[in-house]
C-alpha positions, 0 to 999 in steps of 0.5 A: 718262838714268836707267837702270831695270831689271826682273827676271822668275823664268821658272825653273821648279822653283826656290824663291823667289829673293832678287836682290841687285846688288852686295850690295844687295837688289834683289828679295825672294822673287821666286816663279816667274812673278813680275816685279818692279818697275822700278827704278833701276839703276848704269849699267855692271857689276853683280854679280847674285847670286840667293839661295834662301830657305835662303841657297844661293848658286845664281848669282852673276856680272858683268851690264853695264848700259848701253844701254835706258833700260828692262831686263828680265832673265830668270832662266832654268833652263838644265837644270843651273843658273840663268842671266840673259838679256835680254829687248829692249825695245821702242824700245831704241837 
């Protein structure tokens, strides 16, 4: 089955965040509070790379996608940086 993912910007106090998975741009300017659409992902490990509109590299690391059909993923404040974390979906096996 294909493999879809999501992402949400729940980082308050951050600009607007550009996604990119492997280099590729996956999500423009995503604003504070904004989900972006399903859309299809390469099953296995990705680099996410979340990048101000300044182009400050503010995340970059390994995320595994493999398991729901269906994936959303958080971008989080942690306090000091931005983090990823899953969110599970309803009916994941």
């Amino acid at each position: 089955p294909e493999i879809r993912g999501r992402f949400v910007n729940a980082a308050n106090g951050y600009e607007m965040l550009s996604v990119y998975l492997n280099s590729n741009l996956f999500a423009n300017r995503l604003a504070f509070k904004e989900t972006t659409d399903y859309m299809p992902v390469r099953k296995g490990e990705s680099i996410v790379s979340l990048v101000g509109q300044d182009g400050y590299l503010y995340y970059q690391g390994p995320w595994r996608f493999n398991g729901c059909r269906n994936l959303t993923i958080l971008i989080i404040n942690t306090g000091s940086n931005l983090e990823l974390l899953e969110l599970p979906e309803v009916n994941c096996k």
